[in-house]
MARGUNU-180996 format. One record per residue: x, y, z of N, C-alpha, C in turn. Coordinates in steps of 0.2 Angstrom, whole numbers, plus 5000, padded with zeros to 4 digits. Layout:
BEGIN
XYZXYZXYZ
...
END
This chain:
BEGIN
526448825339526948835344526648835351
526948775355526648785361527048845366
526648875373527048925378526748915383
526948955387526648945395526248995396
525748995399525149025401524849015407
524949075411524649085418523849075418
523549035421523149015420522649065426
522049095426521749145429521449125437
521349055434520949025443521249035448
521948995445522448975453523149015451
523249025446523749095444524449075444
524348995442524948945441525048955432
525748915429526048905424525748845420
525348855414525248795411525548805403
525248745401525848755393525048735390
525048785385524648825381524648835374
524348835368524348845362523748895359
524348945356523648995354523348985349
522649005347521948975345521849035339
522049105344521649165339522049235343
522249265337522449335340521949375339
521549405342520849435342521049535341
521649565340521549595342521649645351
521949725346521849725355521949715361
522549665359522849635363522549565366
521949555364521749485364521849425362
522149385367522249305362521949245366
521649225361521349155366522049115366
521849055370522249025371522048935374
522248875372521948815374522448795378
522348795386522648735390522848655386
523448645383523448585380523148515385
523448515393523348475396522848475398
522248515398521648495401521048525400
521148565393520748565388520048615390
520448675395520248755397520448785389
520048825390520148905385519948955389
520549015388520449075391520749115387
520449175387520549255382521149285387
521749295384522149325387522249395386
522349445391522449525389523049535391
523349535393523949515398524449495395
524849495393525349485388525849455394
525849495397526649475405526149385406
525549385405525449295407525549255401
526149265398526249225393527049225392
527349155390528149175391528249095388
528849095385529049015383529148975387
529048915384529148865389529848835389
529848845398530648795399530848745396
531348735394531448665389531148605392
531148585400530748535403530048535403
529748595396529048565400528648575392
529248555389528848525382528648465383
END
């Protein structure tokens, strides 16, 4: 399922596909469009995505 995922650099909304629940509240996560991965802790930087940006 893809979602939206505040991305850490620039602190913008990308759309994102989870990899792994690691616990703990850890989840990776793959930038679909450009092919980042990042460990999210943060739960509030994660949220569905608007229907326009499937």
């Amino acid at each position: 399922e893809l979602l939206a995922a505040r991305f850490t650099v620039d602190n913008e909304w990308y759309r994102a596909r989870v990899e792994k629940i690691e616990g703990n509240n850890r989840i990776s996560i793959y930038f679909i469009d450009y092919g980042n991965r990042e460990i999210i802790t943060d739960l509030s930087r994660l949220t569905k995505l608007p229907p326009g940006m499937l």
